[in-house]
C-alpha positions as CSV (number, residue, x, y, z in Angstrom):
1,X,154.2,153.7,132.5
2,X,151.1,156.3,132.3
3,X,153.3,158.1,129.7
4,X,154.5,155.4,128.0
5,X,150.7,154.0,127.6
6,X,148.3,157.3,127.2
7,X,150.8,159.9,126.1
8,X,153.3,158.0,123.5
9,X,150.6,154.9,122.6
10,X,148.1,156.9,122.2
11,X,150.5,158.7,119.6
12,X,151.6,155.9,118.3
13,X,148.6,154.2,117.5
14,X,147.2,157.2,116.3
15,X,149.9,158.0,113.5
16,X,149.8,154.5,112.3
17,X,145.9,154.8,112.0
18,X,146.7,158.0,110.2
19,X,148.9,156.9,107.9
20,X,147.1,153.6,106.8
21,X,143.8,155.7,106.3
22,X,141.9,154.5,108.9
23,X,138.5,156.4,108.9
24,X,137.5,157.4,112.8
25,X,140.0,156.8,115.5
26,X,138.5,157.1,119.1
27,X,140.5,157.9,122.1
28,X,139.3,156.6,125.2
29,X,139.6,159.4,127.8
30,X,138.7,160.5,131.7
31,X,137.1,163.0,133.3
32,X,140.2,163.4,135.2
33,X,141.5,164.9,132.1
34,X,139.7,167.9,133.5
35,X,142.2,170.6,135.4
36,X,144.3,167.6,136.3
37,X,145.6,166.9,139.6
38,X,147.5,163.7,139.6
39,X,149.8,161.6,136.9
40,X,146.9,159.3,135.1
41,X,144.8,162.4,134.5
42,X,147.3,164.8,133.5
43,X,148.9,162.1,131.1
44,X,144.6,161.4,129.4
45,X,145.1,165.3,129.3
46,X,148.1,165.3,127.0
47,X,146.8,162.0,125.0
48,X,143.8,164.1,124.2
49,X,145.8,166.9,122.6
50,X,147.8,164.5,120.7
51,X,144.8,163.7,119.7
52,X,144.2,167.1,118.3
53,X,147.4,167.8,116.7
54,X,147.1,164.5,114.5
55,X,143.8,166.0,112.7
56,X,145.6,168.2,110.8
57,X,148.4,166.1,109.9
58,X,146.2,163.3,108.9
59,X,143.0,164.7,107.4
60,X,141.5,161.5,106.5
61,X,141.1,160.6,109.5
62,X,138.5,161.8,112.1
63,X,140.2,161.8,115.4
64,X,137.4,162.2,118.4
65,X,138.3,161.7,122.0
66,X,135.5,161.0,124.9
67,X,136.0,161.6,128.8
68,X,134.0,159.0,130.6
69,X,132.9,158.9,133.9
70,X,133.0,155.9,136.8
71,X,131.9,152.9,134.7
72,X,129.8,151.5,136.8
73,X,130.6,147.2,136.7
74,X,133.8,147.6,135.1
75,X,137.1,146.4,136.2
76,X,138.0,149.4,137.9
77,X,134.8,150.6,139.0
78,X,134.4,150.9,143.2
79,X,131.3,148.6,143.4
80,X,132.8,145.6,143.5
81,X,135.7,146.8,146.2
82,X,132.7,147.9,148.0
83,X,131.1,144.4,147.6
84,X,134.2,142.6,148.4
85,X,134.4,144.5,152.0
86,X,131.0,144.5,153.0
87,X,131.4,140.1,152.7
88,X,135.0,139.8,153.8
89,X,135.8,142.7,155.8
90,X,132.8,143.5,157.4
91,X,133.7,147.4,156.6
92,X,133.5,149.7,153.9
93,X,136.5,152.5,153.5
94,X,135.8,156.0,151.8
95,X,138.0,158.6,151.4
96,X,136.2,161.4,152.2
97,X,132.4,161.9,153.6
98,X,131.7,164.3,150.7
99,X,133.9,163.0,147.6
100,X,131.6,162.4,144.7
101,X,132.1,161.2,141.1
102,X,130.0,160.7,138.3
103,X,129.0,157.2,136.9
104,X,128.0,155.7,133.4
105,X,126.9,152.3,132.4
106,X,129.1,150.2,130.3
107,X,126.0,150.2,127.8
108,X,126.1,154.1,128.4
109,X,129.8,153.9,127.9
110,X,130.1,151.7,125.0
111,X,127.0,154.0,123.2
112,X,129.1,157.1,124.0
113,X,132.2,155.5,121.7
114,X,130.4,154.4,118.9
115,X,128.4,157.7,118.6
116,X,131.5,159.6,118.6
117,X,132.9,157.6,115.9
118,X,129.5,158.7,114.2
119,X,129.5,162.3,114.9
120,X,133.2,163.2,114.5
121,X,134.4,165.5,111.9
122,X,137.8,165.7,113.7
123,X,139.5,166.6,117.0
124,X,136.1,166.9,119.1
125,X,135.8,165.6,122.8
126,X,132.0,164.1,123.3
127,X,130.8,163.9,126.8
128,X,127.9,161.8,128.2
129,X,125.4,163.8,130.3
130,X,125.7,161.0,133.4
131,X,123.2,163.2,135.6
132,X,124.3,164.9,138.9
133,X,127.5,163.0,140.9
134,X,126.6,161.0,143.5
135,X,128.6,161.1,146.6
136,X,130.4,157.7,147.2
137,X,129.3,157.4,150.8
138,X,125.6,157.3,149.8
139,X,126.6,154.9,147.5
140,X,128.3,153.2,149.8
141,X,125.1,152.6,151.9
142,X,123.1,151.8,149.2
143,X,125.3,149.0,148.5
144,X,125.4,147.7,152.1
145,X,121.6,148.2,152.5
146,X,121.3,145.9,149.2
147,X,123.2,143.4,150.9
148,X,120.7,142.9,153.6
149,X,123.2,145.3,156.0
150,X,121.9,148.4,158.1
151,X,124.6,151.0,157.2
152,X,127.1,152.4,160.4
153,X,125.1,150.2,162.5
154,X,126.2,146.6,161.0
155,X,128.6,147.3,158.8
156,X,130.8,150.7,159.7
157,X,131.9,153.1,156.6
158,X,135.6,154.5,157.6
159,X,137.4,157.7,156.4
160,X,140.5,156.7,155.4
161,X,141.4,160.8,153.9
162,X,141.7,161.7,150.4
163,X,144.8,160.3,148.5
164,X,148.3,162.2,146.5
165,X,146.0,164.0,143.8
166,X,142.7,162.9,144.4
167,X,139.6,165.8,143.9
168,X,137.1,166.4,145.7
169,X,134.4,166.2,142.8
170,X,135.6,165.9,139.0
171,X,134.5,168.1,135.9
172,X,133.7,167.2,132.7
173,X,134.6,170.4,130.6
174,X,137.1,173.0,130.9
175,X,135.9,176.9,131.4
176,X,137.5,177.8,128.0
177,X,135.4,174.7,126.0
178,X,132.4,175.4,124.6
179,X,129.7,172.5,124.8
180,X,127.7,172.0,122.0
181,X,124.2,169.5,121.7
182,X,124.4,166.6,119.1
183,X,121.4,164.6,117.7
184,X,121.3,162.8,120.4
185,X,119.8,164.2,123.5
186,X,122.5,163.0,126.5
187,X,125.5,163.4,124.1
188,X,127.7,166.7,124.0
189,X,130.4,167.4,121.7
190,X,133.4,170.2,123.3
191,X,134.7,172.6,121.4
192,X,138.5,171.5,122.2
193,X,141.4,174.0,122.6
194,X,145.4,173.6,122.2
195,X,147.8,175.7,121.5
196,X,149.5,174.2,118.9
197,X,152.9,175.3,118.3
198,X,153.4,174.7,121.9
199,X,151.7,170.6,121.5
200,X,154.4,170.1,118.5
201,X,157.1,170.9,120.8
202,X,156.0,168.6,123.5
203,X,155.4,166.0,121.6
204,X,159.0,166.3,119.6
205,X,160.4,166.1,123.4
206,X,158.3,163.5,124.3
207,X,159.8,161.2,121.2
208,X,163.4,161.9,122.4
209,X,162.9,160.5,125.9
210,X,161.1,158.2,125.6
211,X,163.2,155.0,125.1
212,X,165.6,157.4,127.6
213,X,166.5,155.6,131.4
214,X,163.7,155.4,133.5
215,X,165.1,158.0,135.7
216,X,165.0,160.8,132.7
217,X,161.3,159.3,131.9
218,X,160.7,160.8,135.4
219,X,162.5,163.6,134.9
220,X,160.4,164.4,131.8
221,X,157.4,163.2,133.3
222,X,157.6,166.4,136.1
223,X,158.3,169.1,133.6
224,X,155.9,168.1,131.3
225,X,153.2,167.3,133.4
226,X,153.6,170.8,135.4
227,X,154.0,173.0,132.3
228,X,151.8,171.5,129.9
229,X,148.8,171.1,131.8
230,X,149.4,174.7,133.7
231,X,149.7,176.0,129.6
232,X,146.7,174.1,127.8
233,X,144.3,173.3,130.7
């Protein structure tokens, strides 16, 4: 499904922007984009240098890309897990003591989207400046203290270990990208790098499996994943 949805949607959707001249075409990205370790951030990786490949095959349209952070309030976001077990569960779980993450607004998030659209001239990667990471035991705290809860004393944080591919801390930026300064003073534009010959190829492959078995998806989904990311990261 993560290949189907970030690698061959985001191609999809892409093209057909493309070819019906859509002006500015915004891809949603991750942080976890960044030297991926596991299957969601390793497939945002590849989406990202679809991304890049379509600029030149559709000029008219200025393709951008932005990694967000933790959107803090979202859906996804760990505050309201963290919420949910400090009133049912009487607990809070954290991976690690010394995992951290970074975290955005949604208004910071939504902001970062629509400025993109505004500076793109095609294939950048904007990043929001989010501050330093904060470690998700401290917020973990914060949140029980805010609850009217004295941290380790009523309500316990446990280590339940780090999960298949999780980091330690995430990155916004590869070594090899250069960050640049826009107008506007907590948004950076990255200097993005593929290799394209080897991006055309994938992406051919990635056509020819994928309406294959689920079992050659998988299959596809190793090598790819493995080799791509090892080449282009």
């Amino acid at each position: 499904d993560a290949v189907k949805n970030n690698v061959y949607g985001t191609k999809n959707v892409a093209e057909t922007s493309g070819r019906f001249g859509v002006s500015r075409f915004v891809l949603i990205s991750t942080d976890k984009a960044v030297n991926p370790t596991n299957v969601m951030g390793s497939t945002k990786r590849i989406a990202e240098m679809v991304i890049m490949q379509m600029r030149e095959k559709y000029p008219g349209t200025r393709y951008a890309a932005v990694r967000f952070g933790n959107v803090l309030g979202s859906s996804g976001s760990v505050v309201p897990l963290f919420k949910q077990q400090i009133e049912r569960e009487k607990r809070v779980t954290v991976t690690h003591p010394d995992i951290e993450r970074f975290f955005m607004t949604i208004p910071e998030a939504a902001c970062l989207v629509l400025q993109a659209g505004a500076y793109a001239n095609g294939g950048e990667i904007f990043v929001l400046d989010m501050g330093k990471p904060v470690k998700i035991a401290d917020l973990a705290r914060d949140l029980i203290r805010l609850s009217g809860y004295e941290p380790d004393v009523d309500i316990p944080i446990e280590y339940i270990g780090l999960r298949p591919g999780e980091k330690m801390f995430e990155e916004l930026y590869l070594d090899a990208e250069a960050m640049h300064k826009t107008e506007h003073d907590k948004i950076f534009v990255l200097e993005a790098i593929t290799d394209k010959q080897v991006l055309r190829e994938e992406a051919r492959q990635l056509e020819q499996i994928i309406h294959a078995p689920e079992s050659g998806i998988d299959v596809f989904l190793d090598q790819l994943l493995t080799q791509v990311t090892k080449d282009l990261t």
